[in-house]
C-alpha positions, 0 to 999 in steps of 0.5 A, a space after each residue: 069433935 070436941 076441943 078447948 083452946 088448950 087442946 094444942 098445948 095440953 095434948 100434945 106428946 111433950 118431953 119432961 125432965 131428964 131421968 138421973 143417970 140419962 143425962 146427955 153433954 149439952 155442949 157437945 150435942 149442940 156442936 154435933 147437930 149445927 154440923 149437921 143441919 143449917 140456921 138454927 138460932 139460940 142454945 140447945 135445950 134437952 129434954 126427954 120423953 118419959 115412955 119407951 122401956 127400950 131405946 131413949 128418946 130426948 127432945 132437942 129444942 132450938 128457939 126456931 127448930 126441935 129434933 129428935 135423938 135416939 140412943 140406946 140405954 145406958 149401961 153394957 148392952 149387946 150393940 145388935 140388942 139396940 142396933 141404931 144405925 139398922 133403925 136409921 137405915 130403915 126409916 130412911 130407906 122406908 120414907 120415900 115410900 112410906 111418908 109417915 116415917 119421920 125424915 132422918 137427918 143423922 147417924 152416928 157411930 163415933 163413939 167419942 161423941 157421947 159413947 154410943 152409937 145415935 141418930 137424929 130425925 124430925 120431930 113429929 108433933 102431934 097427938 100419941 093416942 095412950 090407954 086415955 085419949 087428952 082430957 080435952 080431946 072428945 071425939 064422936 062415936 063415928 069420929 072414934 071409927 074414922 080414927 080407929 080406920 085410919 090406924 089399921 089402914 097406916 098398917 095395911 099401906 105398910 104390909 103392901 109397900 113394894 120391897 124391892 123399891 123401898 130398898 129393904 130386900 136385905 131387912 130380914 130373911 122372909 121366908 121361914 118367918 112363922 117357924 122362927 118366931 114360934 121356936 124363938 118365942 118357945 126358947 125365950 119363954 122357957 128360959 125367963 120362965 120363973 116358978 111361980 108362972 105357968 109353963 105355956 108347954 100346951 099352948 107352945 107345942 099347939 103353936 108348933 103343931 097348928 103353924 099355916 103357911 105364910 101368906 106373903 112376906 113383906 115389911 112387917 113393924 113388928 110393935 104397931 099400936 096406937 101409942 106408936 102412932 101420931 096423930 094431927 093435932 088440928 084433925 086427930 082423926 089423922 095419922 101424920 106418923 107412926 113411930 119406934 121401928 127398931 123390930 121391922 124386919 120382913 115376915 108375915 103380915 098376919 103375924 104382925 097383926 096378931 102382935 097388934 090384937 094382943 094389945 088391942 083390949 076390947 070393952 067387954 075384955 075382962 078386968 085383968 085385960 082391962 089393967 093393961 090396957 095401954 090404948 083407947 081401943 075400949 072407946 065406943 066406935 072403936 073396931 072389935 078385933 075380929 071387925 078388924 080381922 075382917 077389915 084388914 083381910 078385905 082390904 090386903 085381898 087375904 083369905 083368913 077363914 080363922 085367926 085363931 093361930 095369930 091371935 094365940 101366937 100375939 097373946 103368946 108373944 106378949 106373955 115372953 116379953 112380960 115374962 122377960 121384963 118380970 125374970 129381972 125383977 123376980 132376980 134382983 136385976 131391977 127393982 122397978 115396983 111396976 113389974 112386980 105383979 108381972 107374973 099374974 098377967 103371963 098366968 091369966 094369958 095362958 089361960 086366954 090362950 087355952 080357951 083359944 085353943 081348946 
């Protein structure tokens, strides 16, 4: 493993300036937190982190401590889009055991205070492996490896955490996952289809007619990746957290694998893939997908003799969430420049899919 001495500072994940129009009340902020944790010195100083589509993210520093505060977007948003205090709940019902979650320090839903519904926690500083690893971070074939194992296993411990002692029995409904999540992707697809993508009817009606039975309900994160991940900065081969909880619920543990292979780009993934490639899993001494599969199948005591209807059902899923950003600009509702070649990426998903299946 390969550091320079700036590798502390420089690769660390760090907030920047503030967005316009996503700016917080510094004063009353400030008056909030000292209610809610003890002995810290100097004024508040807010930043915010720039990644993240959904839920903000800003840095609270203190000269002797720094939070972090989640709060939804702004503008008129359904409060179930962004349910804040059912993210609070889960993470602070899930630490105990699961230690990888950050520990939570407060929920608020006076809507007086900065007029929606917050929460603070502690921040993790460490290392979010994105598309490229920090330049002055280089890490060995077998080191790749280790890394690459220790972020499958944090999924693994995740699907084999005891329910009931977790406290999480009520998170979502189990059973019935896989049924729920073809028929809500299938409506959710059609309804942010534009016309210049393809209509999936193929790929959709194989998915409805191919579903396996669930093989256990448990914890599933619903969004895990290695830029939800967070490495030690002194070993980045650790995983000292994993981040952004908002859709955990119960369901299949297969299915939140395939979510996670649909993100999981291969070297040898053709040039479309590569563009969107938003982890290092193209590094040399990374898993391929199937190694993978079979690693986690090993590990979990699951017979899965083809993953051909989870990696189909995540590629699938993928082309909504694209899809669904994309409706908005294609009408007018953003005019954020970065989705406006969404559409080529739903179209080249569907024929992946139908390669799949065929």
């Amino acid at each position: 493993m390969t550091t320079s001495n700036s590798t502390l500072e420089s690769a660390l994940d760090q907030a920047g300036n503030i967005r316009d129009g996503e700016e917080l009340d510094t004063a009353i902020i400030e008056k909030f937190v000292k209610q809610h944790v003890d002995n810290l010195e100097g004024d508040l100083r807010i930043t915010q982190f720039p990644g993240g589509a959904s839920n903000l993210t800003y840095a609270l520093s203190f000269d002797n401590q720094e939070l972090i505060l989640r709060r939804p977007p702004f503008g008129t948003i359904a409060k179930s889009a962004h349910d804040m205090g059912r993210e609070y709940r889960v993470m602070d019902k899930l630490k105990p055991t699961y230690p990888y979650v950050p520990k939570m320090i407060a929920f608020c839903d006076d809507p007086s205070i900065i007029g929606c519904d917050f929460y603070l926690m502690e921040r993790l500083v460490g290392i979010i492996p994105r598309s490229e690893l920090p330049k002055d971070l280089t890490l060995t074939k077998q080191e790749t490896n280790t890394l690459c194992t220790n972020v499958v296993d944090k999924l693994i411990e995740l699907h084999q955490v005891d329910i009931e002692a977790s406290g999480l029995a009520e998170l979502g409904k189990g059973d019935g996952y896989i049924e729920r999540q073809i028929e809500g992707w299938s409506k959710r697809y059609r309804n942010a289809k534009t016309d210049n993508v393809p209509d999936f009817e193929k790929v959709m009606a194989w998915l409805h007619d191919n579903m396996p039975k669930q093989v256990k309900t448990c914890i599933i994160h619903n969004d895990f990746r290695f830029d939800n991940v967070v490495l030690n900065p002194e070993n980045p081969t650790e995983v000292i957290g994993v981040l952004d909880w908002e859709m955990a619920t119960l369901g299949d543990p297969l299915m939140d694998l395939g979510n996670s292979l649909a993100y999981w780009i291969e070297a040898t993934d053709d040039p479309m893939m590569q563009m969107t490639r938003r982890q290092p899993t193209h590094l040399e001494g990374m898993m391929t997908r199937q190694q993978v599969v079979d690693y986690y199948c090993d590990k979990m005591g699951i017979e899965c003799d083809d993953f051909t209807f989870y990696r189909v059902y995540g590629l699938f899923r993928l082309a909504g969430i694209i899809q669904q950003i994309y409706y908005r600009f294609h009408h007018g509702q953003t005019k954020d420049k970065r989705f406006a070649n969404f559409f080529m990426m739903s179209t080249h998903l569907e024929t992946i899919c139908l390669g799949l299946i065929s």
